[in-house]
C-alpha positions in Angstrom: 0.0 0.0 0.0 1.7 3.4 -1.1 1.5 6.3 1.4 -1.1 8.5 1.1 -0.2 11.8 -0.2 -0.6 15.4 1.0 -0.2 18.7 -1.0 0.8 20.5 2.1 1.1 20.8 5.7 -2.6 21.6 6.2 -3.9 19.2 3.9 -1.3 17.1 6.9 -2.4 18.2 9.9 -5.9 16.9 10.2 -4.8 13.4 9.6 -2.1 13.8 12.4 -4.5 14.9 14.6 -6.7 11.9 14.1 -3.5 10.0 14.1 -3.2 11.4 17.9 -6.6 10.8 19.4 -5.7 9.1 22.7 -5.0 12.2 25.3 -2.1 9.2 26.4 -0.5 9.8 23.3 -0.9 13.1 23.4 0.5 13.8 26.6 3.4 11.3 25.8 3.9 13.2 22.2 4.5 16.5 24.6 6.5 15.2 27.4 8.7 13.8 24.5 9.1 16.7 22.6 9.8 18.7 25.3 12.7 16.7 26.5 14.3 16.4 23.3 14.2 20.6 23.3 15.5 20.6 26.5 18.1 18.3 25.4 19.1 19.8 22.5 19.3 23.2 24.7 21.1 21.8 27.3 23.7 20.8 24.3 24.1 23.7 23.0 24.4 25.9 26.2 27.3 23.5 27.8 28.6 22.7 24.1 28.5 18.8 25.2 27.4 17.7 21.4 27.7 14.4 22.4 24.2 14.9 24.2 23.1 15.7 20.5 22.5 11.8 19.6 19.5 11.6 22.9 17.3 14.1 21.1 15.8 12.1 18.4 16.0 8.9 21.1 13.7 10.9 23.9 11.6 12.7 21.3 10.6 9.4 19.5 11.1 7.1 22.4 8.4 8.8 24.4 6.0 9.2 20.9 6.5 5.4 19.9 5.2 4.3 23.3 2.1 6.2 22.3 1.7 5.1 19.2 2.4 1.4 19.8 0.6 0.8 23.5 -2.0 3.4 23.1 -3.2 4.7 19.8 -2.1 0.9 18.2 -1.2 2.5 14.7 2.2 3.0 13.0 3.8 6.6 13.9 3.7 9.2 11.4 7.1 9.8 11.1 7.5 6.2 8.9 5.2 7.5 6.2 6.0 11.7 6.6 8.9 12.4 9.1 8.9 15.7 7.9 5.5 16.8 8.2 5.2 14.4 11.2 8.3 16.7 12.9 6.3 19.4 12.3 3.1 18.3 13.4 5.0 17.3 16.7 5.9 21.0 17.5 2.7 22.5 16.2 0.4 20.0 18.7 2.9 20.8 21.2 2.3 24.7 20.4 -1.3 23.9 20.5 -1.4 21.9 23.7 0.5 24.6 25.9 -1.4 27.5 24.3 -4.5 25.5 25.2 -5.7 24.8 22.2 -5.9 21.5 22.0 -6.6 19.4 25.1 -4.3 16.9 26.5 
C-alpha cells in the first residue's frame, strides 16, 4: 500500500491529529518533545554535542510508546517524518497554548 499523499502541511495536519486521538499519546507526544528541546538546549548551552545523539532517542522514544501501547497505529514519522516533525511541535504549540486538550 503506497503512502497517502498530501499537498501540504494543512492538507497534513488533520490526519495527524486523528492520528493522535488518545489524550495518552498526546501527553506522551509532549513530554517527548519537550525533553528532546530541552536536550538539544542543554547541548548547546554546555557545548557537550555528544548529548546531540538523545534528542531524536527521547523525542521518539516517548512518541512510539504512544503510538504502539496506546493509539495501536504506525507513527507518522514512517510515512512523513517531515510533516510528522512538524506536526509534533505545532500540537505541542497547540497543547501549551490550550488549544488543543491533553
Amino acid at each position: 500500500m503506497s503512502p497517502r499523499r498530501f499537498a501540504s502541511f494543512d492538507d497534513f495536519y488533520p490526519f495527524y491529529l486523528r492520528e493522535h486521538s488518545s489524550r495518552a499519546s498526546r501527553r506522551l507526544h509532549v513530554v517527548g518533545t519537550l525533553l528532546a528541546l530541552a536536550l538539544a538546549g542543554v547541548s548547546v548551552v554546555t557545548q557537550r554535542w555528544s548529548l546531540l545523539w538523545l534528542v531524536p532517542v527521547a523525542g521518539y522514544a516517548f512518541a512510539w510508546v504512544g503510538h504502539f501501547f496506546f493509539e495501536k497505529n504506525k507513527p507518522a514519522t514512517f510515512r512523513h517524518p517531515l510533516y510528522s516533525l512538524r506536526g509534533d511541535f505545532r500540537m505541542l504549540r497547540e497543547v501549551l497554548t490550550g488549544r488543543l486538550r491533553w
